[in-house]
Each structure stands twice: as C-alpha cells, then as structure tokens.
N, CA, C and O of each residue as an XYZ file, in Angstrom:
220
protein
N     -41.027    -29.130     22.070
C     -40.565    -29.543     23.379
C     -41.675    -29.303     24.393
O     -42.333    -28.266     24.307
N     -41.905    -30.128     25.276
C     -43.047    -30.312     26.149
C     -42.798    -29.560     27.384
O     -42.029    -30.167     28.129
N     -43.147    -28.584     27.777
C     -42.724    -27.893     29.515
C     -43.446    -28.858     30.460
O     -44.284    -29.699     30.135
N     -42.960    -28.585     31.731
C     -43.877    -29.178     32.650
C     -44.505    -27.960     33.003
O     -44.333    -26.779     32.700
N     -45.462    -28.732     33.900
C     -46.736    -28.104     33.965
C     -46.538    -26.602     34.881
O     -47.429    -25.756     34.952
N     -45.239    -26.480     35.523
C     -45.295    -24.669     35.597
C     -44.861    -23.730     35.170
O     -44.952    -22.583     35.607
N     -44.307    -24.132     34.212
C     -44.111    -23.324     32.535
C     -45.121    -23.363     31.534
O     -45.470    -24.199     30.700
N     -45.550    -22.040     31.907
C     -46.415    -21.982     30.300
C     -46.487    -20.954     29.341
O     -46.158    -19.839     29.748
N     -46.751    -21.031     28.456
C     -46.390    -20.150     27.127
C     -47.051    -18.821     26.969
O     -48.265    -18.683     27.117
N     -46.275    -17.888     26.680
C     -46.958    -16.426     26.769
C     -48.677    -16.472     26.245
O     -49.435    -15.928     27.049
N     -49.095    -16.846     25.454
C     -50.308    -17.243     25.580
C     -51.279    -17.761     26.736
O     -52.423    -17.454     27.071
N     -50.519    -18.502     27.114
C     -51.324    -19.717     28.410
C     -51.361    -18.409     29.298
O     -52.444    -18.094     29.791
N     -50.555    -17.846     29.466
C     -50.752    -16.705     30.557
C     -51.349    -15.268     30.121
O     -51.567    -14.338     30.898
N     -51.522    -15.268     29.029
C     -52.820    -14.284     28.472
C     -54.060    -14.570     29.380
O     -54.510    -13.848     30.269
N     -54.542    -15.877     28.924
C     -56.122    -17.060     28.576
C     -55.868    -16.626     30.598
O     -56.573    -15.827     31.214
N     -54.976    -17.241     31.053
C     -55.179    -17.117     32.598
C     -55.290    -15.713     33.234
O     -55.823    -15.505     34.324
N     -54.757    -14.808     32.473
C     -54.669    -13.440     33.134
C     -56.232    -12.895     32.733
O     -56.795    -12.040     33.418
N     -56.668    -13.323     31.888
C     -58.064    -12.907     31.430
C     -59.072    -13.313     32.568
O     -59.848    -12.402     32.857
N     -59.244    -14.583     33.340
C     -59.671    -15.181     33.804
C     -59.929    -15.019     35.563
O     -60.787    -15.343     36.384
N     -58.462    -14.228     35.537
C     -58.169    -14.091     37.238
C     -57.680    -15.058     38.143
O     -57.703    -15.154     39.370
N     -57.286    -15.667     37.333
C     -56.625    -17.471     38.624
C     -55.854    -16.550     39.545
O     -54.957    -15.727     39.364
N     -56.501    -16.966     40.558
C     -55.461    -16.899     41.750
C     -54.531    -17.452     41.988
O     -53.579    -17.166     42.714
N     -54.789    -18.443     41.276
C     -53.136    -19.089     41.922
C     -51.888    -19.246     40.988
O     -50.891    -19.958     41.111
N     -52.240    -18.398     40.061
C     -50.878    -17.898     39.103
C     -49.832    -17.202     40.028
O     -50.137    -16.271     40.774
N     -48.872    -17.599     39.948
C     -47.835    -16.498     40.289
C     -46.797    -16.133     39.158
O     -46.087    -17.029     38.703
N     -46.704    -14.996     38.749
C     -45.467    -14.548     37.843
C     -44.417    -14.461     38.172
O     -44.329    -13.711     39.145
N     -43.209    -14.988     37.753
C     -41.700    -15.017     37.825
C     -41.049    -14.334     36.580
O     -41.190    -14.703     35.415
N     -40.240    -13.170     37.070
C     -39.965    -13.014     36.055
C     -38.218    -12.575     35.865
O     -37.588    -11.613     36.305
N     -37.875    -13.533     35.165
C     -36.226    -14.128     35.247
C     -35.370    -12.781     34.783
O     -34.236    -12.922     35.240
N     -35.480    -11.417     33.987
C     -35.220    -10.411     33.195
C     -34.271     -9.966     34.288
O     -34.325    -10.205     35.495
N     -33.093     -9.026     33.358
C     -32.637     -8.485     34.421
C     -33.568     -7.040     35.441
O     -34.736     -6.667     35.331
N     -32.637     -6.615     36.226
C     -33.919     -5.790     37.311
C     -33.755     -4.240     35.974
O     -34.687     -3.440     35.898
N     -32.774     -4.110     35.279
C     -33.322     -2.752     34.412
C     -34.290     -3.040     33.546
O     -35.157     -2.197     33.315
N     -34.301     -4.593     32.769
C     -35.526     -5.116     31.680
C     -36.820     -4.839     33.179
O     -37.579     -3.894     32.965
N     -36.898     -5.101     33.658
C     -38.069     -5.648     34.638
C     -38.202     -3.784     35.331
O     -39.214     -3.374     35.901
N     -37.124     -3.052     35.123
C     -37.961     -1.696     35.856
C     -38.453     -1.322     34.230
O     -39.652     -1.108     34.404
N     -38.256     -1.174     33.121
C     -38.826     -1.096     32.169
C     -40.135     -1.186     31.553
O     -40.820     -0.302     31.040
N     -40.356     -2.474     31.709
C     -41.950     -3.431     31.034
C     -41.699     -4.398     31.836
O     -40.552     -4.843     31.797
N     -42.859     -5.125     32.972
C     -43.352     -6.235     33.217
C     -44.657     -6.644     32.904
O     -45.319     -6.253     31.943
N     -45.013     -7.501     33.817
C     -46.480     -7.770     33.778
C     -46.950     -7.316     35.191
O     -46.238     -7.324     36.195
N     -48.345     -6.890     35.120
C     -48.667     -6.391     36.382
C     -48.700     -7.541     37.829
O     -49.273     -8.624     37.715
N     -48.115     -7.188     38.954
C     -48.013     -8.431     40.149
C     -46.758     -9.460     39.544
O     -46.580    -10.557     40.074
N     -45.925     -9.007     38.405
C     -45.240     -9.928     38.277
C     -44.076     -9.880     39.693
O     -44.086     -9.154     40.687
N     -43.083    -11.028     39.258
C     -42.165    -11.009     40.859
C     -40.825    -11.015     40.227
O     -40.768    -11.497     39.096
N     -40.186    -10.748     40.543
C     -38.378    -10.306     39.953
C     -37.657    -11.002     40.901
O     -37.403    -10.857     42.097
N     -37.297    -12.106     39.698
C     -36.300    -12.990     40.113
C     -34.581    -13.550     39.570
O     -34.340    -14.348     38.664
N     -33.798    -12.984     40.267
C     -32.813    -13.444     39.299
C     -32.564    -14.778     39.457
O     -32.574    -15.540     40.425
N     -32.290    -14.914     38.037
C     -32.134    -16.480     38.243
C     -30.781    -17.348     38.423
O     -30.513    -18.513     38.133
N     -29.948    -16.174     39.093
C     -28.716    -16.544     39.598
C     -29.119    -17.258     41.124
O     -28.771    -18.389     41.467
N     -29.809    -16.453     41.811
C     -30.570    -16.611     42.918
C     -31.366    -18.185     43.187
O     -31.240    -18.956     44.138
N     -32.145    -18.285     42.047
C     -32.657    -19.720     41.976
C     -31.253    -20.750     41.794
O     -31.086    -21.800     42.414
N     -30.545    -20.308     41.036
C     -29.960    -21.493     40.661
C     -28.860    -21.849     42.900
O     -28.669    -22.979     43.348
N     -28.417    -20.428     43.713
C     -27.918    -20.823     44.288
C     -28.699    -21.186     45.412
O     -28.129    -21.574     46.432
N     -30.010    -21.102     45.348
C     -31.218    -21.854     46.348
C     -30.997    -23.591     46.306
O     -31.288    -24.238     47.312
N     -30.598    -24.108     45.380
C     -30.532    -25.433     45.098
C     -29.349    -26.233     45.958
O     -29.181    -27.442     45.798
C-alpha cells in the first residue's frame, strides 16, 4: 500500500533523522502513558481523537 507523501516508514525516518531535516516534524499518535514511556526525541503527542475532531 502506497502512503502519501507525509507518512513515512520507520526507516524513512531513521535515513532523515540521521541527516537533520528540518523540516521533519514528528507526530506521535500513542497514548500519553506509551509516549511518557519511549518516544523519539522532539517528537509531538498527539491524540488522534483530537485530529479526528479538528476536521
């Protein structure tokens, strides 16, 4: 299955985190106890109840 282009695969965001893009931003959908646990560093905590009632 093909993502669009601001989904990308735990890999793709290795290769970019190696690199330093600035203009990555991390979202990260987990609940807030997964996310006080293990994230990624600068990631952003989002529930995605939240997105869905932004729409």
């Amino acid at each position: 299955m093909s993502l669009p282009d601001y989904f990308i695969e735990r890999n793709q965001l290795e290769e970019r985190l190696l690199h330093n893009n600035d203009n990555l931003v991390i979202v990260d959908l987990s609940s807030a106890e997964q996310y006080e646990k293990v994230h990624k560093p600068d990631a952003h905590s989002i529930r995605y109840s939240d997105i869905l009632k932004s729409r």
